[in-house]
C-alpha positions in Angstrom: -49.8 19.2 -77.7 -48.3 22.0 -75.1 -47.5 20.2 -72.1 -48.1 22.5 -68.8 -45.5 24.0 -67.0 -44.9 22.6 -63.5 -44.2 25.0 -60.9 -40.6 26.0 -59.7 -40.0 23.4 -62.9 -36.8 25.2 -64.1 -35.3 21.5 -63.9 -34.5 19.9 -67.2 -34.7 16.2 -64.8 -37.4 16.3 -62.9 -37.3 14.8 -59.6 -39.2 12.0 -58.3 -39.6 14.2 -54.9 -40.0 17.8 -55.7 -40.1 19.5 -52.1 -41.8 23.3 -52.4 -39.7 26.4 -52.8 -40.7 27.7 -49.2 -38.9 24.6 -47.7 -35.6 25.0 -49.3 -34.7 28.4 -47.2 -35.6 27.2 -43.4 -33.6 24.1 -44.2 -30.2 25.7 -45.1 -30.8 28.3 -42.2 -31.1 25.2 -39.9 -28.0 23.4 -41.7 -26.3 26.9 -40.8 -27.1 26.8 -37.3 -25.9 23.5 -36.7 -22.7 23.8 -38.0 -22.5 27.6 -36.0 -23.5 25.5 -32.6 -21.2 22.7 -33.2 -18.3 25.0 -33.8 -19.2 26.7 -30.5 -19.3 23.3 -28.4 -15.2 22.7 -30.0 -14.5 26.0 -27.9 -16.1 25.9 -25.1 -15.9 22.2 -23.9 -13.8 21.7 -21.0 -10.1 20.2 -22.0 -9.3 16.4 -22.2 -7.0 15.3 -19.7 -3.3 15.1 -20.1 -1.1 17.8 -22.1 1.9 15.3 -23.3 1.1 12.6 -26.2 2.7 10.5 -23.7 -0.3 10.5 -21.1 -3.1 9.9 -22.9 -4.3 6.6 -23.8 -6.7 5.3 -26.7 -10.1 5.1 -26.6 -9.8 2.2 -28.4 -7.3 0.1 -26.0 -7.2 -0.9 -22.6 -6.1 1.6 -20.2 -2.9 -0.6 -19.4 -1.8 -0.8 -22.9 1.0 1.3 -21.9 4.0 -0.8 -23.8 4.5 -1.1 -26.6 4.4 -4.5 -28.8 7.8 -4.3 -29.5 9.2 -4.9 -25.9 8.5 -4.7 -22.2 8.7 -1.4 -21.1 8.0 0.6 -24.4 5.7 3.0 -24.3 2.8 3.3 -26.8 3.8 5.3 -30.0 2.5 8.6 -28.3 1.1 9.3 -32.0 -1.2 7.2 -32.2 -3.1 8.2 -28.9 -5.5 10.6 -28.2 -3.9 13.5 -26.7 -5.5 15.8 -24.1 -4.5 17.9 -21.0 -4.5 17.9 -17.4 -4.7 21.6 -16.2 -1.8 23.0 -15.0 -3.3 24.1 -11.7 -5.3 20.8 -10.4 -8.0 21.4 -8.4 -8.5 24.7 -6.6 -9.8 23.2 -3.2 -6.7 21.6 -1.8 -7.8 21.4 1.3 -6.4 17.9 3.4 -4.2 17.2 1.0 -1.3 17.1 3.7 -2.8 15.9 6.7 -6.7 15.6 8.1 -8.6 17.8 9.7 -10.0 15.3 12.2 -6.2 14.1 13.5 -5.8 15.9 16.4 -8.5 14.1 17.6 -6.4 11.4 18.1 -3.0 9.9 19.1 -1.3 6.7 20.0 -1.3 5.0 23.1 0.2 2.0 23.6 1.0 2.0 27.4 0.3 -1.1 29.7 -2.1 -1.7 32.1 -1.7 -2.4 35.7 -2.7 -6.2 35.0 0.6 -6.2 32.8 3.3 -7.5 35.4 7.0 -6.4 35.0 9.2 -9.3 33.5 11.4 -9.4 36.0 9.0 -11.4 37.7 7.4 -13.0 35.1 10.5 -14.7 33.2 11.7 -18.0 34.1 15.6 -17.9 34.0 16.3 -21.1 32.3 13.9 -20.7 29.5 15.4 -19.1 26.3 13.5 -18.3 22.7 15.4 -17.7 19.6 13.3 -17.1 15.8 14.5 -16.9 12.6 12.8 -14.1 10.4 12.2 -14.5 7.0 11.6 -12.6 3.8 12.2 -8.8 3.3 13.1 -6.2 5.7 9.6 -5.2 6.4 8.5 -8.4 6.8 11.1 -9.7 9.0 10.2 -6.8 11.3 6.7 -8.4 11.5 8.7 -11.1 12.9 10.2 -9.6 15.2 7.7 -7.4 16.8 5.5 -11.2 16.9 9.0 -12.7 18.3 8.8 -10.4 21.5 5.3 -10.9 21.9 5.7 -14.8 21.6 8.7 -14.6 24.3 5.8 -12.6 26.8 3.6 -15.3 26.1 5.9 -18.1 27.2 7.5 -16.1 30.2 11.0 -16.9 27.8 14.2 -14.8 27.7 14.5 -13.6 24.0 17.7 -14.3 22.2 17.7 -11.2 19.8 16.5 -12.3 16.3 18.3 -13.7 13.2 17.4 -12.0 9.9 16.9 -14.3 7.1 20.6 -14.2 5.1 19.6 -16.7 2.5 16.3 -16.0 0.7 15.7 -14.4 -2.2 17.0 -10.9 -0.7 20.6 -12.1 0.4 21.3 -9.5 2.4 24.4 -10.8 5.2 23.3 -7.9 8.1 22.2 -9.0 11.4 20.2 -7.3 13.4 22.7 -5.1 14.8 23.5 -3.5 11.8 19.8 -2.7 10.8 18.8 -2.0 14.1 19.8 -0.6 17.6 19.9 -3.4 19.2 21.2 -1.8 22.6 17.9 0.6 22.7 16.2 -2.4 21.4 16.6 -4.5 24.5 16.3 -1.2 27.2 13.2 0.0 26.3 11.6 -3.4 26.4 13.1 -4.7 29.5 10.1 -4.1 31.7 8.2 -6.1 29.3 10.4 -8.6 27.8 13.9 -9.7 29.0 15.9 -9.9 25.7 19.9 -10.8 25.8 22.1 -10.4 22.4 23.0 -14.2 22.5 22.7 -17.4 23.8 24.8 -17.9 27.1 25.4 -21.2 29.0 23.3 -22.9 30.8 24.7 -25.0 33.6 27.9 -24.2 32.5 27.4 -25.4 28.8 26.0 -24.2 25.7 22.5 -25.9 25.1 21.6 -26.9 21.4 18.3 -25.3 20.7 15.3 -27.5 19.4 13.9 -26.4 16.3 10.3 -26.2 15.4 8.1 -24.4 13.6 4.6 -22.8 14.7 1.5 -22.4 12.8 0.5 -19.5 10.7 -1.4 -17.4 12.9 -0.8 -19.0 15.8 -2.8 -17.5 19.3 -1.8 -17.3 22.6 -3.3 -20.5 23.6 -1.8 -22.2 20.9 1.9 -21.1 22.0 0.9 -22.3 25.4 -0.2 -25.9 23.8 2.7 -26.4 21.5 5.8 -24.4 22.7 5.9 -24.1 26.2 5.9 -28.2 26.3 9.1 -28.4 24.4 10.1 -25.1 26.2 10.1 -26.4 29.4 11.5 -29.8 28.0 14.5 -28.6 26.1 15.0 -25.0 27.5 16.0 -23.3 24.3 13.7 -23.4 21.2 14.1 -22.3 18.1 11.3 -21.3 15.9 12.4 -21.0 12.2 10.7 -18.9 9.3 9.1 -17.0 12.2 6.9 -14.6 9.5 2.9 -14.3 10.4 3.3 -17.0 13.0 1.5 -14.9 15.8 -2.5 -14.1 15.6 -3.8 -10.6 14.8 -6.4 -10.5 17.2 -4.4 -10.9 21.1 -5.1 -9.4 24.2 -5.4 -6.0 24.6 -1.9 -5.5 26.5 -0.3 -7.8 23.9 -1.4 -5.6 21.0 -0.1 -2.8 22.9 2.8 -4.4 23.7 3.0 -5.0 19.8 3.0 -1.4 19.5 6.1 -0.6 22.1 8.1 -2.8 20.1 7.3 -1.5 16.4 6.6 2.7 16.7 9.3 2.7 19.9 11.4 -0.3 20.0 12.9 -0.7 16.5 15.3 1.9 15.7 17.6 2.1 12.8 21.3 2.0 13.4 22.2 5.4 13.4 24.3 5.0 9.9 21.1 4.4 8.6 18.9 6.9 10.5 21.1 9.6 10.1 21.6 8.6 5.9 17.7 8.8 5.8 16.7 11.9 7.7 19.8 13.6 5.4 17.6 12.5 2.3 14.5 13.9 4.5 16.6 17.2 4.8 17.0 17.6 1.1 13.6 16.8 -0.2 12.5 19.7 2.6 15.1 21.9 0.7 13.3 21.7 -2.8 9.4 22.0 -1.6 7.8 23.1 1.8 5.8 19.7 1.7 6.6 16.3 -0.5 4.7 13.2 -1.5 6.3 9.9 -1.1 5.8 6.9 -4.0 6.1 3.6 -3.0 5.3 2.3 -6.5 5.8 -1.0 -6.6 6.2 -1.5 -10.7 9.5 -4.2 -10.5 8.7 -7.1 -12.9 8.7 -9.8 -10.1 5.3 -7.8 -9.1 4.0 -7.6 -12.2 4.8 -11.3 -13.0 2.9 -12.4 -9.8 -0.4 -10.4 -10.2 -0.6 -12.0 -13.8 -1.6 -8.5 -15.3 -1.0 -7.4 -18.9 0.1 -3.7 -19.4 0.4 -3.8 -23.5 4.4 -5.1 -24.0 3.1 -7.7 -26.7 4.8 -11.1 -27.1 7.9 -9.7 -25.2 6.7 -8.5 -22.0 4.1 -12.3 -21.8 8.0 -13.8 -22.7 9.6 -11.9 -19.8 7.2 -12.1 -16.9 6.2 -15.5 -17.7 9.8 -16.5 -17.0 9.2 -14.7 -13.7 5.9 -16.1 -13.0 7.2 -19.6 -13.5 9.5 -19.4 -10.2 5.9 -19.9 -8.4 4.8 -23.2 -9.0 1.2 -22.7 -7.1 0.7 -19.7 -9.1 -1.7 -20.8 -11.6 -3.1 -18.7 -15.4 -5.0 -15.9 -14.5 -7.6 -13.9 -16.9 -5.6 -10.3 -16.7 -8.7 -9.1 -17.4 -10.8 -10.4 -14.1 -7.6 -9.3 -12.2 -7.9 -5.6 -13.1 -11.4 -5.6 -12.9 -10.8 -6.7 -9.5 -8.4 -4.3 -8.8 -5.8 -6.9 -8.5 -3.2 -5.2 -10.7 -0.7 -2.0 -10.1 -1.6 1.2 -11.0 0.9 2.1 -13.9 3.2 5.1 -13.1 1.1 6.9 -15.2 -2.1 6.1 -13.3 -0.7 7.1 -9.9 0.0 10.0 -11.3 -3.7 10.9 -12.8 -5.0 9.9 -9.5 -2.7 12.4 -7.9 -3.5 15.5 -10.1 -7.4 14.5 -9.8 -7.3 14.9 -5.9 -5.7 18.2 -6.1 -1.7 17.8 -6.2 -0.1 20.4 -8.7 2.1 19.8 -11.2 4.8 21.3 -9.0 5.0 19.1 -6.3 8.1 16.7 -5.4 8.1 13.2 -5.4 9.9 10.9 -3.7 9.8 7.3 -5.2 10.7 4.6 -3.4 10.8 1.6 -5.8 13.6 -1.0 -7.3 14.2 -1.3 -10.5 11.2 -0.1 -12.7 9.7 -2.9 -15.3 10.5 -0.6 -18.7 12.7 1.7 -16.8 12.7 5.3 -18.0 10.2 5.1 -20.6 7.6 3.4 -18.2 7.9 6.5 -15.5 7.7 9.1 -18.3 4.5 9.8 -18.2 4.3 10.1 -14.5 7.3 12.6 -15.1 5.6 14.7 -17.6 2.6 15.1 -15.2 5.0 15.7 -12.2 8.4 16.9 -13.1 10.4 16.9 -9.8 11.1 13.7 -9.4 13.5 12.7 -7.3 14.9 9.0 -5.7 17.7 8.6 -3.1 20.1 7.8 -6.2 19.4 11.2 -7.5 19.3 13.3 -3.8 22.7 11.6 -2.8 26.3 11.0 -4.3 27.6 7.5 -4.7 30.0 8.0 -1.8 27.2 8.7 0.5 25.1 5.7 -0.4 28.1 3.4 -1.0 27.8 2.0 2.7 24.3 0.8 2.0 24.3 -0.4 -2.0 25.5 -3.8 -1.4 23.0 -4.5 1.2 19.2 -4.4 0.2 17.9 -4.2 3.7 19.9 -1.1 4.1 18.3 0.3 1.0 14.9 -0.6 2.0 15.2 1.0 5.5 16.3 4.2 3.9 13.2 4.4 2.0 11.2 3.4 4.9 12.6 6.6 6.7 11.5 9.0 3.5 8.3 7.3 3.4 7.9 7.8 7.3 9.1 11.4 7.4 7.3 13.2 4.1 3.9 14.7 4.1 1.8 12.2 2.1 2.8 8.8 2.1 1.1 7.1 -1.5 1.4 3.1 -1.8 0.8 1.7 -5.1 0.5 -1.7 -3.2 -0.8 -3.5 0.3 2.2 -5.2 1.2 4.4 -5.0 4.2 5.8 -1.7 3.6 2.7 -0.6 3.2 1.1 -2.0 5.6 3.5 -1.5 8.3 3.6 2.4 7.4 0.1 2.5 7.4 -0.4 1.6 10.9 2.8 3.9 12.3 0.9 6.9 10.0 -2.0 6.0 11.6 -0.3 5.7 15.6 1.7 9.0 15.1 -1.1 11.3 14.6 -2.7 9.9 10.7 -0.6 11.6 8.5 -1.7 11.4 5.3 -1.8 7.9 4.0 -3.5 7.6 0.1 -3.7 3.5 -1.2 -5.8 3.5 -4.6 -9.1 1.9 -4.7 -7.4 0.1 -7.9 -11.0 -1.5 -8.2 -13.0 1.7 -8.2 -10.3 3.8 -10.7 -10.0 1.3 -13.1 -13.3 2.3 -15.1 -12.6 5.6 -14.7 -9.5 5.3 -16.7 -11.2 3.0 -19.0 -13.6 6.3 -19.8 -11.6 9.1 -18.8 -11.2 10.0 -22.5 -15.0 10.6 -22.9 -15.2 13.2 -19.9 -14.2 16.2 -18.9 -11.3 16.4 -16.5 -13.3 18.4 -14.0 -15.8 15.4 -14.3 -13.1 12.4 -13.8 -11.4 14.6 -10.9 -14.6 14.6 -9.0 -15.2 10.9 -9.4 -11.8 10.1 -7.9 -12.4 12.1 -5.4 -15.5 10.0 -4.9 -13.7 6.5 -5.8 -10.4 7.4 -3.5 -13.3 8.0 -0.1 -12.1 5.7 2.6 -8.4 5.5 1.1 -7.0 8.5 2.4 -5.5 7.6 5.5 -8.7 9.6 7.7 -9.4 8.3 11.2 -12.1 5.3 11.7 -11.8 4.4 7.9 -11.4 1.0 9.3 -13.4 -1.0 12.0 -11.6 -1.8 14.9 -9.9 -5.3 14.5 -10.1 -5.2 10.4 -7.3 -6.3 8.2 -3.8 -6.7 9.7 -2.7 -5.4 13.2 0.0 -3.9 12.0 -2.0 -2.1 9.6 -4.9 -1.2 11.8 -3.4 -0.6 15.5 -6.7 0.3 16.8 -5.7 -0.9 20.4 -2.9 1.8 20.5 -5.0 4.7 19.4 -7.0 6.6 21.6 -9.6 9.6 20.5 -9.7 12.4 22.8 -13.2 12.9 23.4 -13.0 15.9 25.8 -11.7 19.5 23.7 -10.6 20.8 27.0 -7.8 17.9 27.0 -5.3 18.1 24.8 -3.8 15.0 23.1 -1.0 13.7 24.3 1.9 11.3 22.2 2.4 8.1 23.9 4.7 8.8 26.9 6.1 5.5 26.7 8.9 6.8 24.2 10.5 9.0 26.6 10.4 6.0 29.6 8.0 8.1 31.5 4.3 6.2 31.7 1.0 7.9 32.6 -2.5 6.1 32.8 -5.0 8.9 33.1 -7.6 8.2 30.4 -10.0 11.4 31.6 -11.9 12.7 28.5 -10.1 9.8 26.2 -11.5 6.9 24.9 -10.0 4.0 23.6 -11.2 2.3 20.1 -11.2 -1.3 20.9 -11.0 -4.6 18.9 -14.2 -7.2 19.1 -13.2 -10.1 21.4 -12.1 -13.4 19.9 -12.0 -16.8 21.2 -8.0 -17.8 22.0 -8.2 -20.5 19.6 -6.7 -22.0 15.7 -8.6 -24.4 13.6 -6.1 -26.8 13.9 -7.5 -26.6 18.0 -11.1 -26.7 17.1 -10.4 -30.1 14.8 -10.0 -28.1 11.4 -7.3 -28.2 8.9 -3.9 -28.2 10.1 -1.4 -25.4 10.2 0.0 -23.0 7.7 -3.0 -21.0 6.7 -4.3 -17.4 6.6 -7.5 -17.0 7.5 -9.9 -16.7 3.2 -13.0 -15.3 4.9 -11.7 -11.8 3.6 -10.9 -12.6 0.1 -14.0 -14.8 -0.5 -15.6 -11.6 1.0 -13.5 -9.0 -1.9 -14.5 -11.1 -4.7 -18.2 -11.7 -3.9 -18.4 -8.2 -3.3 -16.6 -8.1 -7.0 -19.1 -10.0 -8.5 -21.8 -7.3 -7.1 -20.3 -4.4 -8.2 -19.2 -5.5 -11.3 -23.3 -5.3 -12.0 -24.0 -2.5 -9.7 -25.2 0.7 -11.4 -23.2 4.0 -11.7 -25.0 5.8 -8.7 -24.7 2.7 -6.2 -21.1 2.2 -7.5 -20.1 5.6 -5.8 -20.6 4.2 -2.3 -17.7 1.4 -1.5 -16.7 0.1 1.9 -12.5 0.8 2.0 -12.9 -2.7 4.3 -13.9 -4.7 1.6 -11.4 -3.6 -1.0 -8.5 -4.3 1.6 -5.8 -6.9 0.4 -7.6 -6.7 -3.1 -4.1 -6.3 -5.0 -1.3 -8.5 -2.8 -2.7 -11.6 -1.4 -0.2 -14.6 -1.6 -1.2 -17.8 -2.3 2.1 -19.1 -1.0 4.4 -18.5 1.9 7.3 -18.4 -0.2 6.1 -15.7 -2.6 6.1 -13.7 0.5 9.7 -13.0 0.1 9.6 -11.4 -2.8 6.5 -9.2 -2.3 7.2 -8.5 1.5 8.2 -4.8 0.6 
């Protein structure tokens, strides 16, 4: 029997599905096209983000995992990374990236009302104050500024400050070789009557009594506490004199706080002269500069309790570190850089820097110690920014070998770089910070940039599946309020010294032009036509301790209960809500000690 033929049956094994002969053509065509279109999209899609092996980080790994297993401060095997580039040209509207449009708007102005009386008569002769600073050079100049204010308080002669000689910086320079102490004491002697040391009283040298103040201690609080023993003893002695002066005050005592820090406190002029020399040179290689205070020393590392991909070494090494700190307790590294806790790595910085429009060609000054993983660490932000330059490599050993031994002396020379170059970048909140924050702020808001670590770090988490044109615009989005632009903070927020709202004035009339405060040349003017000050809310001249609460040494947690509930919310925000972010809440996200004494190392 003759079996028919099936159609298109050519097939010695026929096939369970047999598909007609008309399908077979239309489905290679579409196979064809596929492959054509997908080819196409290789070509045409924008280009990853870094061009060095070194800068780009796996999809696979954390975006800190930038050491390697092997040891603390080796970089990943660049190999084994995804590689992509960061064009060459950043982005073509560059427009504020030196200064803000809205600046000339507004000035400092820290001159005294007519309320404020001279201190000639408002000293009382036999009453002398002396303070001990403590901690780094930026935080003993908190101390100081608050050590003047205190003596206003308590109608006392100031005995120019100590500096802390024994804590963990053990630096031996008084005050007089850090600071001018002779233009010190003259341009405050209408406000404050300050002599260099303690003379005799009655003909014989009076023993001071010591005590010691509460944190954030207020006016009323001097006035319960000191003047007593003041009046008493006639010399007191206030030791570890850091944050012992509340940040809300009067109004003429903030400005008075302003005198002494943006006019007061000058650098000896060794050290002024050394720093404006490195200012000089940086000019000499690039019309503008950026200045990097990057903050990447293993003590910081160690205290934020971050992990940056060092393996079993680097957990070794900053453990030792961490152990110093017996109230720091075992953190989730995870939480902390979620919460924006942890320091950008050099790397980082510099990603955040080419995404808000900073080319490739710009010089950077960094102002850091010694770098956790050295070289290797800052290579990548050296392959996205080759001119690099520190005040080792601008200056010759002779010229610095005045200042080497003494770490205050290094620190104020990078405080004068910081202060003089075009945009001042903090990979931190500490004192430095802080303290140039405020003076960038008083002197006419240069350009200040502090990463919203919390707002960047899933961005680098996913910055390998976007285009760079994409994660450029959402930095630009995430770095909104951290820019250093006038009114990004309420009057009265975070620390005075940060936020000298009292001393800044907005010129509200266009017909008037702004004026810098008057005080610095001893010449004092009051007319306020067409200005307007930004004032602080009032607060009630009291502590805790007054109102029956807990005693003493404590800074105030309402702000940090406040950045981790508004952590929890955002960690389950969605993408679009996520792109609004109040630059208030995130404040003190990454530095907030737990401890007095880690103050002194993570001052500066």
């Amino acid at each position: 029997m003759v079996l028919p033929r099936r159609r298109g049956g050519h097939n010695h094994h026929p096939c369970p599905c047999p598909c007609p002969r008309r399908a077979v053509l239309p489905a290679a065509a579409l196979l064809l096209l596929f492959l054509l279109a997908a080819v196409t999209l290789l070509y045409v899609s924008p280009p990853p983000l870094s061009d060095h092996p070194a800068l780009a980080y796996s999809r696979r790994r954390s975006p800190h995992a930038l050491l390697n297993s092997s040891g603390g401060g080796s970089l990943v095997e660049p190999g084994r990374r995804e590689i992509s580039r960061v064009p060459k040209g950043g982005w073509i509207a560059t427009d504020g990236l030196w200064g803000s449009k809205l600046a000339s708007k507004f000035y400092g102005c820290s001159n005294s009302s007519s309320k404020f009386l001279d201190s000639g008569v408002m000293t009382h002769p036999d009453q002398y104050l002396m303070i001990v600073t403590s901690g780094g050079l930026n935080q003993q100049r908190t101390g100081i500024i608050d050590a003047v204010v205190a003596a206003r308080i308590l109608n006392a002669t100031l005995v120019v400050p100590k500096l802390d000689q024994t804590s963990f910086w053990k630096d031996a320079s008084d005050f007089a070789e850090i600071f001018n102490a002779d233009w010190f004491i003259s341009f405050l002697s209408k406000d404050v009557r300050i002599v260099k040391e303690l003379p005799k009283i009655g003909g014989k040298l009076w023993a001071p009594h010591r005590m010691r103040v509460p944190r954030k201690c207020t006016q009323r609080c001097y006035l319960n506490r000191v003047l007593p023993a003041l009046i008493k003893k006639h010399v007191v002695r206030l030791t570890k004199f850091d944050y012992r002066l509340a940040n809300r005050l009067d109004s003429d005592l903030q400005k008075l706080r302003c005198r002494v820090n943006y006019h007061a406190l000058r650098f000896t002029d060794p050290i002024q002269e050394m720093g404006e020399k490195i200012v000089q040179r940086m000019r000499e290689r690039s019309t503008y500069f950026i200045a990097l205070h990057l903050r990447f020393e293993p003590d910081m590392l160690a205290f934020s309790g971050c992990y940056y991909g060092g393996g079993e070494k680097e957990r070794r090494e900053l453990g030792v570190i961490r152990k110093r700190w017996k109230t720091l307790h075992a953190s989730n590294p995870e939480k902390e850089r979620r919460h924006g806790r942890c320091p950008l790595t050099p790397e980082e910085v510099g990603l955040m820097l080419r995404a808000l429009g900073y080319r490739k060609n710009v010089h950077i000054y960094v102002a850091s110690g010694d770098i956790y993983g050295g070289a290797k660490t800052l290579a990548p932000l050296k392959a996205l920014f080759p001119n690099l330059h520190t005040k080792e490599t601008v200056t010759s050993k002779d010229e610095l070998a005045p200042f080497s031994k003494y770490s205050s002396r290094m620190a104020a020379l990078d405080f004068i770089v910081c202060d003089g170059s075009d945009a001042f970048v903090t990979n931190n909140n500490g004192n430095m910070a802080k303290i140039l924050a405020g003076r960038r702020r008083y002197l006419g808001h240069k350009r200040m940039i502090r990463p919203n670590a919390r707002r960047l770090y899933s961005l680098f988490l996913s910055r390998g599946n976007m285009s760079w044109d994409a994660f450029s615009s959402k930095v630009h989005m995430a770095q909104k309020g951290f820019m250093g632009e006038p009114k990004e903070l309420r009057p009265g927020r975070g620390e005075f010294h940060e936020n000298p709202s009292t001393c800044i004035c907005e010129n509200t009339d266009p017909k008037t032009p702004t004026k810098p405060n008057p005080r610095s040349e001893q010449g004092l003017s009051n007319g306020t036509e067409g200005i307007k000050a930004i004032t602080e809310p009032t607060v009630a001249n009291h502590t805790n301790e007054e109102l029956g609460g807990s005693s003493a040494e404590e800074d105030d947690t309402s702000e940090e209960k406040e950045d981790d509930t508004s952590a929890e919310k955002e960690d389950g925000a969605s993408e679009e809500k996520e792109e609004i972010v109040d630059p208030e809440v995130e404040d003190d996200a990454l530095v907030r000690p737990d401890d007095p004494e880690l103050e002194e190392v993570l001052s500066d």
